[in-house]
C-alpha positions as CSV (number, residue, x, y, z in Angstrom):
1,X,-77.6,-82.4,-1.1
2,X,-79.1,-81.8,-4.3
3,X,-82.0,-83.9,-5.6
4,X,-82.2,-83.8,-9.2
5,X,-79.6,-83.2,-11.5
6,X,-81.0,-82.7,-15.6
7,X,-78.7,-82.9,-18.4
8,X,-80.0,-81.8,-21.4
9,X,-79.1,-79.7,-24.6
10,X,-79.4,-75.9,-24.5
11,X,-81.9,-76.5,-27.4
12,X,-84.3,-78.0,-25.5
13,X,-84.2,-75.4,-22.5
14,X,-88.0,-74.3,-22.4
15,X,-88.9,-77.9,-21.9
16,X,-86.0,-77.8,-19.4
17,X,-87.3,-75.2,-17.8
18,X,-90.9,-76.3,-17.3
19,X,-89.7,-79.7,-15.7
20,X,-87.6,-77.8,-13.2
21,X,-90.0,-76.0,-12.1
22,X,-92.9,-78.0,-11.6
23,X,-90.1,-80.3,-9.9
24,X,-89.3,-77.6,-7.5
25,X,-93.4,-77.0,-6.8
26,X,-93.3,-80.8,-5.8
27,X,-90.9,-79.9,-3.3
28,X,-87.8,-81.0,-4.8
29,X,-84.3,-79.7,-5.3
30,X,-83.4,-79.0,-8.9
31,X,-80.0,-78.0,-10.4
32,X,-79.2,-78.0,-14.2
33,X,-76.1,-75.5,-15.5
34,X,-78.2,-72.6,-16.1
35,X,-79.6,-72.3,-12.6
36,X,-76.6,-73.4,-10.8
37,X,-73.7,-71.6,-12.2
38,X,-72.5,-68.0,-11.6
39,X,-70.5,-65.8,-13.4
40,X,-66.6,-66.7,-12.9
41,X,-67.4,-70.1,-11.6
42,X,-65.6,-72.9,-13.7
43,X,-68.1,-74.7,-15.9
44,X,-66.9,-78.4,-15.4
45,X,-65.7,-78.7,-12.5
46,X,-69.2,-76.8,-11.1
47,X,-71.2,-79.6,-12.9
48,X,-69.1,-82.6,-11.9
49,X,-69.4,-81.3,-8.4
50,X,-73.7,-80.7,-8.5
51,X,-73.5,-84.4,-10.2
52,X,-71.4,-85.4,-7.0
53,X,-73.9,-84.6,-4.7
54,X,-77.3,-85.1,-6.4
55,X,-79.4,-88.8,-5.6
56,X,-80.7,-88.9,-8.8
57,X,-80.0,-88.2,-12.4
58,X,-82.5,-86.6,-15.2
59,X,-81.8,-86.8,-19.1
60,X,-83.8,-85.1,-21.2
61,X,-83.6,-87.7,-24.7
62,X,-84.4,-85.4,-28.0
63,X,-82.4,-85.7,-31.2
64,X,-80.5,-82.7,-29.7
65,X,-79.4,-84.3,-26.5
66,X,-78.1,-87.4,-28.2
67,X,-75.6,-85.9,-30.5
68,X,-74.4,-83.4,-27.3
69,X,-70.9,-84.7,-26.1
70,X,-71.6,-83.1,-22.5
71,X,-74.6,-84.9,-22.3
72,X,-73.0,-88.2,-23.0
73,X,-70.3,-87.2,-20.5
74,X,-72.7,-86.3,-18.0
75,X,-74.3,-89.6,-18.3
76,X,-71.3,-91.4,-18.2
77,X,-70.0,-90.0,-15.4
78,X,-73.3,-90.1,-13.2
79,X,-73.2,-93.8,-14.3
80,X,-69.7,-94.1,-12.9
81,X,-71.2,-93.1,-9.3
82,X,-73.9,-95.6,-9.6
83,X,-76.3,-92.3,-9.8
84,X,-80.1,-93.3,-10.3
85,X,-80.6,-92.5,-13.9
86,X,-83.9,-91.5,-15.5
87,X,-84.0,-91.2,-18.8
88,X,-87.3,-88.7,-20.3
89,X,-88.0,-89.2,-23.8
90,X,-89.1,-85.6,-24.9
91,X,-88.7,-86.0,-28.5
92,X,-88.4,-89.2,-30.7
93,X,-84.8,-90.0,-31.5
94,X,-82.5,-92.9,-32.2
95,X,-81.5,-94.2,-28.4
96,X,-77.8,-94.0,-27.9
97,X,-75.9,-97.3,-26.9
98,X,-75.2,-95.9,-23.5
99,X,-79.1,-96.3,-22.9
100,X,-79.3,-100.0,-23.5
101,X,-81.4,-101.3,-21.0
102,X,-83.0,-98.4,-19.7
103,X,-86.4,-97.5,-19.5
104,X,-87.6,-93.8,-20.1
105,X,-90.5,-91.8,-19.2
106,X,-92.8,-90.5,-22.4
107,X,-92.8,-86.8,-21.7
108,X,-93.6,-86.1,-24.9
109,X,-96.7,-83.4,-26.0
110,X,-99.5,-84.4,-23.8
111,X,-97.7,-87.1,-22.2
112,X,-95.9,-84.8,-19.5
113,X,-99.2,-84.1,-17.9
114,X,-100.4,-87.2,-17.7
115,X,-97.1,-89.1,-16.7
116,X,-95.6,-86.7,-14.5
117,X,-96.7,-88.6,-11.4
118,X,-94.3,-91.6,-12.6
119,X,-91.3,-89.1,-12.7
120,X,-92.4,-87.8,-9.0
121,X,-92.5,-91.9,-8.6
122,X,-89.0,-92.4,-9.9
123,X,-87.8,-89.5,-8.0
124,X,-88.8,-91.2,-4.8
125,X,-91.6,-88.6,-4.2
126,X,-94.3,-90.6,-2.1
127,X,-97.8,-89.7,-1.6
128,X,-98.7,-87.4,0.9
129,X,-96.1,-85.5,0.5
130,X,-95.4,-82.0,-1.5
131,X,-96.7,-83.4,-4.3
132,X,-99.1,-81.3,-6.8
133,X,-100.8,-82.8,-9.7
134,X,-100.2,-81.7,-13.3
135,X,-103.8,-80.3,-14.1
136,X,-103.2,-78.6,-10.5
137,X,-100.6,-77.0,-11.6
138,X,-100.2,-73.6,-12.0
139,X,-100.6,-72.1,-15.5
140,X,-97.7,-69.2,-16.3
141,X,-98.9,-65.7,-15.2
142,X,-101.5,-66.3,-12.7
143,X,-99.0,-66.6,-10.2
144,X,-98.9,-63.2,-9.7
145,X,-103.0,-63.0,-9.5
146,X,-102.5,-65.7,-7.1
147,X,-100.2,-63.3,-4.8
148,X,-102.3,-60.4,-5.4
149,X,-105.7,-62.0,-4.0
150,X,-103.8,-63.9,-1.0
151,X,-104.9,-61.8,1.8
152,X,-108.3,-61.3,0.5
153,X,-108.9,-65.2,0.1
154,X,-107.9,-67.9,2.9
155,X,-107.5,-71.4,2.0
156,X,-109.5,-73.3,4.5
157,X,-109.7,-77.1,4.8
158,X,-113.2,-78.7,5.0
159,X,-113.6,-81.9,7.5
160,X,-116.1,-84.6,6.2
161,X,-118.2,-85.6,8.8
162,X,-120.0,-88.7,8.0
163,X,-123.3,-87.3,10.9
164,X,-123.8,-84.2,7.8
165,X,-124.8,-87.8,5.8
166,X,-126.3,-90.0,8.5
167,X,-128.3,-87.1,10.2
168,X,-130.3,-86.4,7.3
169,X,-130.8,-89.8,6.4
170,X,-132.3,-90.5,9.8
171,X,-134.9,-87.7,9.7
172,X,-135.7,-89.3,6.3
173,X,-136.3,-92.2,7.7
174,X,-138.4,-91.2,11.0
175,X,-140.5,-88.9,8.3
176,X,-141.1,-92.3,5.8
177,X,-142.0,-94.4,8.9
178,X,-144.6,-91.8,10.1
179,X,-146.2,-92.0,7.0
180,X,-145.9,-95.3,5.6
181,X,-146.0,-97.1,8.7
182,X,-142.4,-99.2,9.4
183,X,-143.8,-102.8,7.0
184,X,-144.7,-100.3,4.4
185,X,-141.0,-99.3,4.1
186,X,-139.4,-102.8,4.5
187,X,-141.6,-104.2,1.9
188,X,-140.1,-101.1,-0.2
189,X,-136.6,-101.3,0.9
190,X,-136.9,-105.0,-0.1
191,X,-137.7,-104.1,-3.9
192,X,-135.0,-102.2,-4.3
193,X,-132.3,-104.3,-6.1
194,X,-128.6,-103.8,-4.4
195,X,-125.7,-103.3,-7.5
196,X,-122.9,-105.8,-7.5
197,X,-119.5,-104.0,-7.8
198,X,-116.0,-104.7,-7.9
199,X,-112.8,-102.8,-7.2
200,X,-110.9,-101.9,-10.0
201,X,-107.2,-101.4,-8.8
202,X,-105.8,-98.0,-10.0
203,X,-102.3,-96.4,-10.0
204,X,-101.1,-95.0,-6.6
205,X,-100.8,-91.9,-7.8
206,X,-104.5,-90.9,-7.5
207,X,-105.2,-92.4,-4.9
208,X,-108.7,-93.3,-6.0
209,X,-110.7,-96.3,-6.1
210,X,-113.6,-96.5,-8.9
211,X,-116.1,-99.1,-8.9
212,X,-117.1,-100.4,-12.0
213,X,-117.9,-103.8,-13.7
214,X,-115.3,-106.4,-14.3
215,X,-115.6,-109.1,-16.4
216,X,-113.4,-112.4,-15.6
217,X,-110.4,-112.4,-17.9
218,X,-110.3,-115.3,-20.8
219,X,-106.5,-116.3,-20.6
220,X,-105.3,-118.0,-23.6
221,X,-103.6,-121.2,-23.4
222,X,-101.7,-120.9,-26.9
223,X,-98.8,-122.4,-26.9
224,X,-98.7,-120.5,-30.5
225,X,-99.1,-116.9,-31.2
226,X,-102.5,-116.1,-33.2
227,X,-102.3,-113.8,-35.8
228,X,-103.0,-111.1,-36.6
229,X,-101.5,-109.8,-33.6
230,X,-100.0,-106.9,-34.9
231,X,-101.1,-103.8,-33.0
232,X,-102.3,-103.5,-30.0
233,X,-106.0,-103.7,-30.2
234,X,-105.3,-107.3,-32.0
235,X,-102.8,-108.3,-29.1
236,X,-102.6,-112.0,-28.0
237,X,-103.7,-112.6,-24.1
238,X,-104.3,-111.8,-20.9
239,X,-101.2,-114.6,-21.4
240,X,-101.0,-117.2,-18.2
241,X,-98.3,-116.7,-15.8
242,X,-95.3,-119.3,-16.2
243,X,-96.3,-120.5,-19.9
244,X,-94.4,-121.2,-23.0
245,X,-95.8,-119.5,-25.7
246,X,-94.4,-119.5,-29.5
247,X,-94.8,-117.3,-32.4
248,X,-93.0,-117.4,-35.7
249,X,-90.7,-113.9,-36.6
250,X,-92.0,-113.9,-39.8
251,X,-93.8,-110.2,-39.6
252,X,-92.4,-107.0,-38.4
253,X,-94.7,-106.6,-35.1
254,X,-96.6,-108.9,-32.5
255,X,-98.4,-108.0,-29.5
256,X,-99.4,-109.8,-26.3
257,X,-101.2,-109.0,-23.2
258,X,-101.3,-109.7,-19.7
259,X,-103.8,-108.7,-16.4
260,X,-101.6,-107.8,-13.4
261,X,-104.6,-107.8,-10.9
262,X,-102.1,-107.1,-7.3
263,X,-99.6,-105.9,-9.3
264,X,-95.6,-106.9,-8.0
265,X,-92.7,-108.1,-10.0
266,X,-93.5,-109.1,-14.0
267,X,-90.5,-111.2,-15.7
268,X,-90.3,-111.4,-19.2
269,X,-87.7,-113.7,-21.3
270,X,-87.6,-113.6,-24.6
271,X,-85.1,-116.8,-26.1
272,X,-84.7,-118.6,-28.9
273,X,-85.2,-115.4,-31.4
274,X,-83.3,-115.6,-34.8
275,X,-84.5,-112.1,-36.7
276,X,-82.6,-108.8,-36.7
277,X,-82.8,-105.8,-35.1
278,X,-84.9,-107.2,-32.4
279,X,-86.7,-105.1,-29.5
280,X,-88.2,-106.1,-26.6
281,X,-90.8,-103.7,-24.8
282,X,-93.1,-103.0,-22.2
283,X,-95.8,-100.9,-22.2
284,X,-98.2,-99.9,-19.0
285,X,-102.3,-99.7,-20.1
286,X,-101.9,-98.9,-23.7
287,X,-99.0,-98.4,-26.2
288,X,-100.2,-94.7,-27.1
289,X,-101.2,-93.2,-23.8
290,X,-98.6,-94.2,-21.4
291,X,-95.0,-95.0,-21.6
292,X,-92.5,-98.2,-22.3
293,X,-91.6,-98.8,-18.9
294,X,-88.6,-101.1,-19.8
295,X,-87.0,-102.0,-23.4
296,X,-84.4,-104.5,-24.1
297,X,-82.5,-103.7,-27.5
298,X,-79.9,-107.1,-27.8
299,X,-79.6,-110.3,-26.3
300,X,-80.6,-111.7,-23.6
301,X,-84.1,-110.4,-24.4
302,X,-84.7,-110.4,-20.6
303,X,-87.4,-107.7,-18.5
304,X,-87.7,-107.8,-14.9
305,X,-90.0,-104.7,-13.8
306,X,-91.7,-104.0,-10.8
307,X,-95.0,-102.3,-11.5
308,X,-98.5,-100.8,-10.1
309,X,-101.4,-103.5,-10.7
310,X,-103.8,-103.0,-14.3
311,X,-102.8,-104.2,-17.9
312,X,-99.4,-104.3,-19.6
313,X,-98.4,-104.8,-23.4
314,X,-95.4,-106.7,-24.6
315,X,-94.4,-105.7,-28.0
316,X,-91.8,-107.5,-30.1
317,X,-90.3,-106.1,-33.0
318,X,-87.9,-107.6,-35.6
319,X,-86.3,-105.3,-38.0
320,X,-85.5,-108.0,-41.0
321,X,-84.3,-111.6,-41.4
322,X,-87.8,-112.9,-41.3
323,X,-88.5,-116.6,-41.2
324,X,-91.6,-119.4,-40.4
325,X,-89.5,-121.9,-39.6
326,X,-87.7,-121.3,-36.3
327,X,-89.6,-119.7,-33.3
328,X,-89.1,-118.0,-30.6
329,X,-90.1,-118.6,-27.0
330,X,-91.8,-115.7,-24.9
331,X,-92.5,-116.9,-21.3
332,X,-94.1,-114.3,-18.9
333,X,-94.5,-115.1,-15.2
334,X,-96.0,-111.9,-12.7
335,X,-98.3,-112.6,-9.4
């Protein structure tokens, strides 16, 4: 069975391209119509059927992909089957209806590399497996080099010992004591200060734990918003878990923040919202360097998102029909 199907336009192909095959050097399946069909074969019929039998569904958002008609019929008829659909927002463009309620993947410039382990995530790759990291990857034409010098290199696997550490360490130790005498060394073992450290939780996907300094997190107890809170560097929070808080629609933009420290399920509600044009989104560390992970565009302004522990965003923004009078309600509850 085929793993990932991509629908995109024919506009957008070298982007297409790329994406397939560092999909396929992860270890995956990959079909899209001009890898899959050969001449003679009937067009439609040979993309329904490779939509049939995929597990899960890739469109590739641009302002070209919106306006195709086989992409929307692709994406209606994967939705049809109950497909898993993951949207990839390569270029900025004015989300179709059909995507109401989906959250995408920011692919876009710089953003491929450095999110390309939450598509692997979303395509149910898990770690351990054939997995290869972006900045690991391959650059075009040194593949061949690659070939060329594979029987005069071999790839060998080093095995840490901890005794390469400890033994060393020991003969250190035996030299010091001969020298200093062993209360000598205690009495300088006991002046040197030990560093407090706390682990700081990080994505899955490296599989890496830094320790660093972590202050305490001042939650705010509102219940009103505190302006200006209209980027995200002046965003209200880390916000309590099960709280009312209130803010007034009376600006274009507002910010909060909250400190998901085991990570788990986050559920947002927006109610009680009177402006126009209203979104509701989600954003994972920082609203420039990683992506929405779930958007609400109409009512009920309601997220429920499962999601790796470390600091999420929730941006509201009203299009027009300001007001100071009537406020809305924004309740966040996570672990």
């Amino acid at each position: 069975m085929t793993q990932v199907f991509i629908s995109y336009s024919r506009k957008d192909l070298i982007f297409v391209e790329r994406l397939a095959k560092d999909l396929k050097a992860a270890g995956l399946e990959v079909w899209y119509d001009l890898s899959g069909l050969n001449g003679g074969t009937r067009w439609g019929r040979e993309i329904q059927n490779a939509i049939d039998e995929c597990q899960s569904f890739v469109v590739v958002l641009s302002p070209n992909s919106v306006e195709s008609e086989w992409v929307e019929k692709e994406f209606m008829y994967a939705n049809s089957l109950n497909k898993k659909i993951i949207p990839l927002l390569y270029k900025p463009c004015k989300t179709p209806m059909w995507f109401i309620n989906l959250h995408f993947i920011d692919v876009q410039g710089d953003n491929y590399d450095r999110n390309f382990w939450i598509i692997l995530k979303a395509l149910g790759v898990k770690p351990g497996e054939k997995t290869i990291k972006p900045e690991e990857r391959q650059a075009p034409g040194l593949a061949e080099e690659t070939a060329t010098h594979k029987g005069a290199i071999s790839s060998r696997k080093i095995k840490f010992h901890p005794a390469w550490i400890i033994a060393p360490l020991g003969l250190m130790a035996v030299a010091a004591m001969a020298i200093w005498g062993v209360p000598p060394l205690v009495a300088q073992l006991a002046h040197v200060p030990l560093p407090t450290m706390t682990a700081m939780h990080m994505p899955s996907s490296t599989r890496a734990v830094t320790w660093t300094h972590m202050p305490t997190p001042t939650y705010i107890e509102g219940p009103w918003e505190q302006e200006p809170n209209n980027t995200y560097q002046q965003a209200n929070g880390p916000l309590l878990s099960g709280i009312d808080y209130y803010g007034y629609p009376n600006d274009q933009k507002d910010f909060f923040i909250i400190n998901s420290s085991i990570g788990g399920q986050i559920v947002i509600d927006l109610t009680n919202h009177t402006g126009q044009g209203v979104q509701l989104q989600l954003f994972y560390q920082t609203t420039t360097g990683t992506p929405v992970v779930h958007s609400v565009w109409q009512a009920p302004y309601h997220i429920q998102y499962t999601g790796l522990p470390g600091k999420y965003y929730i941006y509201i923004y009203t299009e027009s029909n300001y007001n100071s009078s009537n406020p809305y309600t924004l309740r966040v509850t996570y672990p």
